[in-house]
C-alpha positions, 0 to 999 in steps of 0.5 A: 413803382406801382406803375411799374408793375402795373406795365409788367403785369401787362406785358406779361398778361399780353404774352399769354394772350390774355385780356389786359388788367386795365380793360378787366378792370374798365368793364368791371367798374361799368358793370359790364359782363360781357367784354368790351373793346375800349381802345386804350383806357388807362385806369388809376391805380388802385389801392391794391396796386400802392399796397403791393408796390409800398410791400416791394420797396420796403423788402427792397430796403430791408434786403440792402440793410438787413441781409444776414438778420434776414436770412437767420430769420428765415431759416429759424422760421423754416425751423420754427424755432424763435426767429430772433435768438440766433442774430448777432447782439451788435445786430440792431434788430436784436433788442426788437424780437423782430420776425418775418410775415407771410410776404417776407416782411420784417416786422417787430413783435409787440405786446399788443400782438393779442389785441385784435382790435388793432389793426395789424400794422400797428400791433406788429409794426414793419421794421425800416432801416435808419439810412435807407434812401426808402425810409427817407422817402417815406418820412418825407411822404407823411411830413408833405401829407401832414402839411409840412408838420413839425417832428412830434407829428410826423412821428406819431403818424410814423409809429402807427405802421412802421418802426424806425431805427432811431426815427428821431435822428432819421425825422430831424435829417430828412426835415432838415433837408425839406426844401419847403420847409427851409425857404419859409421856415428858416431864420436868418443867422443872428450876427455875433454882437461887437465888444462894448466900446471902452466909453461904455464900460469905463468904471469910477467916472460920475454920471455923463462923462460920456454922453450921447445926444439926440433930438426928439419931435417937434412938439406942437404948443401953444403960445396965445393965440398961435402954434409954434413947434418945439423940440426936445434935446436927449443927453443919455449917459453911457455907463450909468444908462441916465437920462437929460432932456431940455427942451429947444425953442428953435431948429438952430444952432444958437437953440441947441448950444442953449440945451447943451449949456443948461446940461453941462450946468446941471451935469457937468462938463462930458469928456466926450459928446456922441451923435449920429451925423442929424439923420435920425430923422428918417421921415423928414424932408431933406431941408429939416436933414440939412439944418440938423446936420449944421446944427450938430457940426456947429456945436462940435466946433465950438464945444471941442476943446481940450476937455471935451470931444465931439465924435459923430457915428459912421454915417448910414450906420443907425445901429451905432447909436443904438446908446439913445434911440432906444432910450428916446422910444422910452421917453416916447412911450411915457409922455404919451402915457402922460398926455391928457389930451389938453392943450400945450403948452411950454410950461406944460411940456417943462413938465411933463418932460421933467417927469419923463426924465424920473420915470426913465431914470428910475427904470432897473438896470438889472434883474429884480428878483421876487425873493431878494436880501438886496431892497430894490434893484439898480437904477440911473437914480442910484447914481445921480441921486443915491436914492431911487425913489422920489 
């Protein structure tokens, strides 16, 4: 815009016969008194220019949105009569006691008017329209100026020369609508979770009825003079959020039946056991995926029967198995926090796994209140031994 009437004042300086503004203003900013000739110079814009084409747009805007309260307003003006008495109360200006200045702009009356050590703008701030495509550009002016900022800085930059017709509903919109701000800011949708399966919300059953399993390591101990690698095997319960861990000596079949028997002497038969196809293993090798995957299918063959089933979750769906990952990052965690930094050994790890095993089952399962009449919350270690503590 400031270009604009920048190239209309030109012409109309040129059809007058007089010198045009850009070769006034070069031989002013050189200090030249006398005329120069210096061919097609194009000077920037100055702030004189910005400040005549900002005044332009906004009587632009005030004249599509505000047409009858700015002819009552001037008419009360050429009366001198209060400019804002005869707007009609439905009118959005009336609460403002708006008026208008010497270049026809609509401006609200403050009750800082008296405080002359405020710049004008801010004790008599210009009144802009909430859907006007001008205010919209002006909003998206200070927001690029503010370095893509959020709504409480871009509106504390706004209100110190304009007053917006609901600026939080105009901010929020035209922020919205920031490309910038949409391509880096923006977060991906959170999906809908999925019903619980009935395995995990079926009541009046003891502790691992349905039990999920999972391998943890390997574990480098010592036996005499060598290192040998071991594993560990996770039973988690479904309902009660328990945990079992045993320890395998090797990566086959006979090891792993092994961990399931001592389990099932110590916790009973399951209803139904859960793995996740031996790919939990993300940075093995393809030989350690393929003796995990026989492992697991081995044992589903001679562990189903009448009473007990094998399911395997959906390959290329880790989600599935979310049941156990998360509790064998928990055992992760506590037998780093017991590591000594010693060597070991089998009879260590029994240990230290047995510890592991009532630390995460003495976890709650629910909210611990500071000020409670229940004496301490929920935990895995109500259900299999009525008590939490050791």
């Amino acid at each position: 815009m400031a270009s604009v009437l920048r190239f209309i004042s030109n012409c109309r300086r040129k059809t007058k016969k007089m010198p045009i503004e850009t070769l006034k203003a070069v031989a002013r900013q050189e200090n030249v008194i006398k005329p120069i000739s210096v061919g097609k110079v194009r000077l920037p814009l100055q702030r004189e220019e910005y400040e005549e084409a900002e005044r332009l747009l906004i009587k632009m805007a005030q004249a599509q949105d505000f047409v009858d309260e700015l002819k009552v307003l001037k008419r009360n003006k050429q009366l001198a009569v209060n400019h804002w008495l005869s707007l009609e109360r439905s009118s959005p200006l009336f609460k403002l006691t708006p008026l208008v200045d010497e270049a026809g702009l609509i401006r609200m009356e403050g009750r800082c008017e008296r405080a002359e050590c405020l710049p004008f703008d801010l004790r008599f701030p210009v009144i802009l329209p909430a859907g006007n495509r001008i205010t919209h550009l002006i909003v998206l002016h200070y927001h690029e100026r503010s370095g893509h900022g959020y709504r409480q800085t871009v509106k504390n930059r706004l209100k110190q020369l304009y007053y917006i017709v609901n600026i939080d509903a105009v901010v929020r919109m035209v922020l919205s609508s920031c490309m910038w701000c949409r391509g880096r800011r923006n977060r991906p949708k959170v999906p809908q979770m999925a019903p619980l399966p009935e395995q995990r919300i079926t009541p009046y059953l003891r502790p691992f009825r349905y039990t999920g399993v999972d391998y943890m390591g390997p574990f480098e101990v010592t036996v005499g003079r060598r290192s040998e690698k071991r594993w560990i095997a996770l039973f988690t319960c479904f309902v009660t959020r328990a945990v079992h861990l045993e320890v395998t000596h090797r990566l086959t079949t006979q090891s792993c039946l092994m961990a399931i028997y001592r389990f099932m002497g110590r916790r009973g038969w399951p209803l139904e056991f859960f793995s996740d196809n031996g790919t939990n293993f993300q940075g093995a090798s393809k030989e350690l995926l393929v003796s995990f995957r026989e492992i697991e299918n081995d044992c589903a063959d001679q562990l189903t029967n009448a009473r007990t089933k094998w399911t395997f979750n959906p390959p290329m769906a880790p989600h599935t198995g979310g049941v156990w990952e998360r509790l064998v990052r928990s055992v992760k965690d506590v037998l780093k926090a017991l590591d000594d930094s010693k060597r070991l050994t089998d009879e260590i790890l029994q240990t230290a796994i047995t510890e592991a095993e009532d630390i995460i089952n003495s976890r709650p399962l629910t909210y611990v209140a500071q000020q409670s009449a229940e004496p301490d919350a929920l935990t895995p270690n109500h259900f299999l031994r009525v008590a939490s503590l050791r």
